[in-house]
C-alpha positions in Angstrom: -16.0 -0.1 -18.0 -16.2 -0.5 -21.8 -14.4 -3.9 -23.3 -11.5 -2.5 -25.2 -12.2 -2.6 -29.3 -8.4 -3.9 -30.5 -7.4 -2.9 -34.5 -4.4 -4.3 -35.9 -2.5 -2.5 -38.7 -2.6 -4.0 -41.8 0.1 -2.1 -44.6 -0.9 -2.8 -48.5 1.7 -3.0 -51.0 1.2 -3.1 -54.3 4.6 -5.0 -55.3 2.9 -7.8 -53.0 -0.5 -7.4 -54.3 -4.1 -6.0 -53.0 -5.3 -9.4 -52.7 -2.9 -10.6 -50.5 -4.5 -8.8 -47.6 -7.1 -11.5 -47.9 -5.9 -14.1 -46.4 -4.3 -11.7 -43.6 -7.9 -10.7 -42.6 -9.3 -14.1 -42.8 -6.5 -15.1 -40.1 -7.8 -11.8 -38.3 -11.4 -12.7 -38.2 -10.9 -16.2 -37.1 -8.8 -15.3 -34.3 -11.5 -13.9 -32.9 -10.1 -11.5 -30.5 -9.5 -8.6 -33.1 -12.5 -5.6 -33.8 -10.8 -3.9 -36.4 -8.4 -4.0 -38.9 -6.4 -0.5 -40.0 -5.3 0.8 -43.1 -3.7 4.3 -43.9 -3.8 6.8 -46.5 -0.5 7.3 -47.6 1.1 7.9 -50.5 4.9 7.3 -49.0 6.3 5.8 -45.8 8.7 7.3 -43.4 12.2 6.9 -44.8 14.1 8.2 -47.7 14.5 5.5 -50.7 17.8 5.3 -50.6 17.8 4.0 -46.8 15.4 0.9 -47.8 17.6 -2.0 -49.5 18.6 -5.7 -48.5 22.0 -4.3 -46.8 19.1 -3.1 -44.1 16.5 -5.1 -44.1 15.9 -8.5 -46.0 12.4 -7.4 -46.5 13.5 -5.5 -49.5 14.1 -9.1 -51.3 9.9 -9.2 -51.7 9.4 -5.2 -51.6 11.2 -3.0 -53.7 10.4 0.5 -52.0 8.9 1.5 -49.0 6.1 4.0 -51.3 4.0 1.6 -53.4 1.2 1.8 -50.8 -2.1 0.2 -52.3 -5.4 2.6 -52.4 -6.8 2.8 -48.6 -10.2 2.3 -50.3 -10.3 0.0 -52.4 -8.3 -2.3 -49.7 -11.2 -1.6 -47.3 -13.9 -2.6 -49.8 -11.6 -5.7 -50.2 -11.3 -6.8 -46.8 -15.1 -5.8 -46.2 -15.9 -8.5 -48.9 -13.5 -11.1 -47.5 -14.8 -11.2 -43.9 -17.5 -11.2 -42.1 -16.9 -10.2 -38.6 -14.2 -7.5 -38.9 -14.9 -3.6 -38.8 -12.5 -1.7 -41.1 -10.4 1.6 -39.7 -9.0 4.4 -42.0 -6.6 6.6 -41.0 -6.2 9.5 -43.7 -5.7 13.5 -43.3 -8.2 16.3 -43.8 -6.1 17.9 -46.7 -6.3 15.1 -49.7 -10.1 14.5 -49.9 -12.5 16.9 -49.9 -15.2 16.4 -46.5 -18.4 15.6 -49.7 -15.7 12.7 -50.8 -14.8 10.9 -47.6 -17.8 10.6 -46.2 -19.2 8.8 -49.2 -16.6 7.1 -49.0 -16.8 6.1 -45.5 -21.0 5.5 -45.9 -20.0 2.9 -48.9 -17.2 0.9 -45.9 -20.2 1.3 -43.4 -22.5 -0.1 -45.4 -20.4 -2.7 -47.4 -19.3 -4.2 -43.2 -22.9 -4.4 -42.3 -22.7 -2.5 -39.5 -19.5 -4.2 -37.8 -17.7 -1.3 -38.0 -16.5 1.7 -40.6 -14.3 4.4 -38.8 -11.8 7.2 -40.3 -9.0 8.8 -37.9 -8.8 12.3 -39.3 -5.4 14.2 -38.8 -3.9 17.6 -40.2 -1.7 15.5 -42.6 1.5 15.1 -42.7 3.9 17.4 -44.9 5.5 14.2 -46.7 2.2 13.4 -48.4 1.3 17.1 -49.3 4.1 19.2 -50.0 5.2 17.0 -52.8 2.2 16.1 -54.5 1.3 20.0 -54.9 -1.3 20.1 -52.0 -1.0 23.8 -50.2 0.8 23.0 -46.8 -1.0 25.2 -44.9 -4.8 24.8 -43.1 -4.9 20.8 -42.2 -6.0 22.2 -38.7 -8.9 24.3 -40.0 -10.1 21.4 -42.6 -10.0 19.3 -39.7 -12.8 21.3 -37.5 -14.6 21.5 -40.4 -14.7 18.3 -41.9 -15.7 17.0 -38.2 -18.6 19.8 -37.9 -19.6 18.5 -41.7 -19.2 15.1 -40.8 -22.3 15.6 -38.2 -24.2 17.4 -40.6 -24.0 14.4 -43.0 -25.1 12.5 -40.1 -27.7 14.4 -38.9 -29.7 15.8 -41.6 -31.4 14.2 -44.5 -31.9 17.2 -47.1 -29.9 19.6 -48.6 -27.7 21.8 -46.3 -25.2 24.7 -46.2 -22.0 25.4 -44.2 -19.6 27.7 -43.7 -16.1 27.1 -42.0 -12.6 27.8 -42.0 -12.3 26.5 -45.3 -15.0 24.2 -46.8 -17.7 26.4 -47.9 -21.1 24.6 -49.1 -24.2 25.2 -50.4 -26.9 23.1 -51.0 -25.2 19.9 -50.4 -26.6 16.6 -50.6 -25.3 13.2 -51.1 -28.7 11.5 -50.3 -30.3 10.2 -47.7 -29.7 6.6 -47.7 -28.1 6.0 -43.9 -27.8 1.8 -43.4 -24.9 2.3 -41.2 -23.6 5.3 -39.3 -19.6 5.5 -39.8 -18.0 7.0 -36.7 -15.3 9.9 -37.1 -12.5 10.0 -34.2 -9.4 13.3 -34.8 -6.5 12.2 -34.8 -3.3 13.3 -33.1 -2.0 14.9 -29.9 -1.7 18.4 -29.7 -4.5 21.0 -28.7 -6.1 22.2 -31.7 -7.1 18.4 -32.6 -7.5 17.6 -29.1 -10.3 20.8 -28.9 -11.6 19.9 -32.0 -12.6 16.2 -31.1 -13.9 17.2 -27.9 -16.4 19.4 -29.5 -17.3 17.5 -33.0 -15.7 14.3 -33.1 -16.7 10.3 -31.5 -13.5 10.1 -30.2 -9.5 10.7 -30.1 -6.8 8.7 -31.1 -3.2 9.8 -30.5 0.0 7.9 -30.7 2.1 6.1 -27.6 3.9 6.7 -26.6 5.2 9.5 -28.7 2.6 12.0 -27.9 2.2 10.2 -24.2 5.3 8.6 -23.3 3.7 7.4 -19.8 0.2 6.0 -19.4 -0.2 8.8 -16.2 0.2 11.6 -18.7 -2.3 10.2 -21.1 -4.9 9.3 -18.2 -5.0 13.0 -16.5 -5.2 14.2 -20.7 -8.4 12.0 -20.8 -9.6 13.2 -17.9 -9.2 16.7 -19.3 -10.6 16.0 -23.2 -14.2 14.6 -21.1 -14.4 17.7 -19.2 -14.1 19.2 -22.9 -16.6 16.9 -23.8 -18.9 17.8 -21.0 -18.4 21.4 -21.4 -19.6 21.3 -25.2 -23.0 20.0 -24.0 -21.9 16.2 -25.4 -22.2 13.0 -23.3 -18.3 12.3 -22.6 -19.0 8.8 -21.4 -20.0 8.3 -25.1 -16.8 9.5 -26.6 -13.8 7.4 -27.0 -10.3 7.6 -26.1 -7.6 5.5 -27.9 -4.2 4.7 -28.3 -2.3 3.8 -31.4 0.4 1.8 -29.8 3.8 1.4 -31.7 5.2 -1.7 -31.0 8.0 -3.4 -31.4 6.6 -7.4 -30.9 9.0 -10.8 -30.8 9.5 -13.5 -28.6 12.9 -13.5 -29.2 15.1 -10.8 -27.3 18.3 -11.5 -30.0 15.8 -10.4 -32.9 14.6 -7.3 -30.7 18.7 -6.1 -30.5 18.7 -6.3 -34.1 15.5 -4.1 -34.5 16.8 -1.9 -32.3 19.8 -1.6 -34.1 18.4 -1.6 -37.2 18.9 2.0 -39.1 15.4 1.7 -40.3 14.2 2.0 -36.4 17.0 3.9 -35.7 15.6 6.8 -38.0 12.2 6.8 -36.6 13.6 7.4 -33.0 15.4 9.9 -33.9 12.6 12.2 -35.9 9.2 10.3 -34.6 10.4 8.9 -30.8 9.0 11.6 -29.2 6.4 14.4 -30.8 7.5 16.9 -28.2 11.2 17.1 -28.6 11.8 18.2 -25.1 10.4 14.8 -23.6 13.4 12.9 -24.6 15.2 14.8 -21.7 13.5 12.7 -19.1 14.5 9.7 -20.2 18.3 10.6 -20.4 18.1 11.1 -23.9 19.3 14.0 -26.1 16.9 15.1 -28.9 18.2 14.7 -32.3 16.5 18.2 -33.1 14.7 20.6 -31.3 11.7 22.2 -32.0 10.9 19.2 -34.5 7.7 17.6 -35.5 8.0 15.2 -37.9 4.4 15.5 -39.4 5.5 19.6 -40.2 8.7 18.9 -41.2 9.8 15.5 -43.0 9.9 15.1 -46.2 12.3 12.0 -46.5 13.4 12.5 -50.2 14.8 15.5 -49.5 17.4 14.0 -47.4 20.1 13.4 -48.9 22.6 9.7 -47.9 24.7 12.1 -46.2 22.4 13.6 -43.4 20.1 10.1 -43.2 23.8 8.6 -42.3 23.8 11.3 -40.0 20.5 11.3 -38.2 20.6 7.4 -37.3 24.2 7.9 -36.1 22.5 10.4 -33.9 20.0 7.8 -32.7 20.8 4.6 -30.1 19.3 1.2 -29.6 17.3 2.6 -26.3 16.2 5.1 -27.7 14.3 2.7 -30.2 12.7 0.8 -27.3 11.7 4.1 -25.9 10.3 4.8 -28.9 8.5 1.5 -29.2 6.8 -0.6 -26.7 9.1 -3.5 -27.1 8.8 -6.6 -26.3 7.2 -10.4 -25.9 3.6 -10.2 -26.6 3.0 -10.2 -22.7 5.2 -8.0 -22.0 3.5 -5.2 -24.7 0.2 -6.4 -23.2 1.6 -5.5 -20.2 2.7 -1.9 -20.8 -0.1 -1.5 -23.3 -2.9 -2.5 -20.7 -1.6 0.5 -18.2 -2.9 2.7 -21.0 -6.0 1.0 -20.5 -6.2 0.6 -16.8 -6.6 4.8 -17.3 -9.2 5.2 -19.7 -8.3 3.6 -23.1 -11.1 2.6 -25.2 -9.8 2.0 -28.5 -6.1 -0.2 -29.0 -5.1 0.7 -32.3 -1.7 -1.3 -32.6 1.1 -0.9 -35.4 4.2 -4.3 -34.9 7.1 -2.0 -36.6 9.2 -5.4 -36.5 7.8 -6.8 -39.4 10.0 -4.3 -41.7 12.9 -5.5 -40.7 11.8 -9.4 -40.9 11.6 -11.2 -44.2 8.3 -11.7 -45.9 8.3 -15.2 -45.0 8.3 -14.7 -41.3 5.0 -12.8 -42.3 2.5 -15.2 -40.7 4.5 -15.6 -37.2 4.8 -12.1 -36.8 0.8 -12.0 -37.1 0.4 -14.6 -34.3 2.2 -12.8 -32.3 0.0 -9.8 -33.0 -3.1 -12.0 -32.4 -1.5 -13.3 -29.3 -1.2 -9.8 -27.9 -4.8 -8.9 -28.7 -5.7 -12.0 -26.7 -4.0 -10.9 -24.0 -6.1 -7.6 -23.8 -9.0 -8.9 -24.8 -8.3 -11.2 -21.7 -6.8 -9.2 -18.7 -7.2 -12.3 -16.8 -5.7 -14.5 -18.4 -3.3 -12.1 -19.1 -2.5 -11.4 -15.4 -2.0 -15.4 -15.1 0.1 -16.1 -18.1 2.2 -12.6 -16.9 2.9 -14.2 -13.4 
């Protein structure tokens, strides 16, 4: 069985400063136990602007908005030059960059972390970052497939070549042929069109837990079924990965996990993100906020007005929060978190949503705590000991 690669998310705001991430990483890397770090390509978070204030949260003392994400890129090339054991993860969507763009984008990350490590997750995008911004908000799916299929080409041919998809049309293309480090391209996301297209183009799939798989059973039997994908499209399926991006809710102390489960920040992602396919909250004795929802299609936070945010966290409740997250002492995350691996998981990519509702000065406990947690994976052993 392949040793687990672990990424921790790292968010980038600019009201705290690029370089700030610096010394974050550096802690990373000297942990020891971390592959990865992993940024996203966003250009707003989750909740409206008016729900984000120091009534809330006390974070908003040190950041203003929830919106002023730094540039993905130039944080990578930062942490790239700050360490030198850490590989550097991108998520970003296939609507917002042309396929020419990112991957010479991605061959600069490969190249600039020596080989540790330069990987994009690729999704459809998510409506809040298109819609907007005056992106179409229609085809993410299609530019997917073919950003994957172009992706290879990039890899796999040194001269000019032409392609014609869904949507990217090229001819002659050519970005040279300089190849140092090979970046690896996983989809991201849960539902079929992403899961077929990684199974036939991608290195890998990541999907979210467990709001696409609320139970490590119905991820392992969707594993088993993405390799036979694999398999069938004439591609070694012991080569591609399968990973998680675990939401988490981590702290030592159960009084501060009540008060993030209360929190209307948490609150508001349970009740649009807990669960991707609205019908699972059902079997956990939960009634969905809305049906036939999917927050990536349909959120757009600013156009929420006080009145119906009010509403929708009123909707919510603190367990359905903890079934949104995997909440939790750092053992007890490892715990639930290494079930997902006990069925196939290759790649741990996991997001701590408790630091949002923490000042900025509990910052470098709330990290140790994610280190700690990466430990314990990297360690089943000693995990299984310390668990006891």
């Amino acid at each position: 069985m392949k040793e687990v690669r672990i990424g921790l998310g790292l968010n980038g705001n600019v009201a705290v400063g690029p370089r700030s991430v610096v010394g974050i990483a550096q802690a990373i890397e000297a942990s020891g136990v971390v592959d990865d770090i992993v940024c996203w390509d966003q250009l707003c978070l989750a909740w409206p602007h008016h729900l984000w204030g120091e009534e809330v949260t006390p974070l908003a003392r040190d950041v203003p908005d929830n919106a002023s994400f730094c540039d993905v890129f130039v944080l990578a090339g930062i942490i790239a030059a700050a360490t030198k054991n850490l590989g550097v993860t991108i998520t970003a969507d296939a609507v917002r960059r042309g396929p020419a763009e990112l991957m010479q984008s991605m061959l600069t990350i490969a190249a600039a972390t020596e080989g540790r490590g330069a990987r994009v997750m690729l999704g459809a995008g998510e409506i809040k970052n298109i819609a907007p911004f005056g992106w179409p908000p229609r085809g993410g799916f299609d530019k997917v497939e073919d950003c994957l299929q172009i992706f290879q080409k990039f890899n796999e041919i040194r001269d000019p070549f032409a392609f014609e998809g869904k949507f990217w049309n090229f001819k002659d293309a050519w970005i040279g042929s300089a190849r140092p480090y090979r970046p690896t391209f996983y989809a991201l996301g849960g539902g079929p069109r992403i899961i077929n297209a990684a199974a036939r183009y991608a290195d890998g799939l990541i999907t979210a837990v467990p709001a696409a798989f609320p139970t490590p059973e119905q991820w392992g039997e969707e594993i088993v079924r993405v390799k036979r994908k694999v398999a069938e499209a004439g591609r070694d399926p012991d080569q591609f990965e399968c990973g998680v991006n675990a939401t988490c809710l981590i702290h030592d102390d159960p009084n501060v996990l009540d008060e993030a489960c209360r929190n209307p920040l948490n609150l508001f992602i349970a009740a649009l993100f807990g669960r991707f396919n609205t019908s699972e909250w059902a079997k956990v004795g939960q009634e969905a906020v809305f049906e036939d929802y999917h927050y990536a299609q349909d959120l757009v936070p600013e156009l929420l007005s006080p009145a119906q945010t009010a509403q929708i966290v009123g909707q919510a409740n603190p367990d359905m929060v903890r079934q949104t997250f995997i909440t939790g002492s750092a053992a007890e995350v490892a715990e639930r978190i290494q079930a997902y691996i006990d069925v196939g998981t290759t790649y741990v990519f996991v997001w701590d949503q408790i630091q949002f509702t923490r000042p900025l000065s509990e910052r470098t406990s709330i990290l140790n705590q994610e280190i700690e947690l990466a430990r314990l994976l990297k360690n089943p052993a000693r995990f299984a000991i310390s668990s006891r």
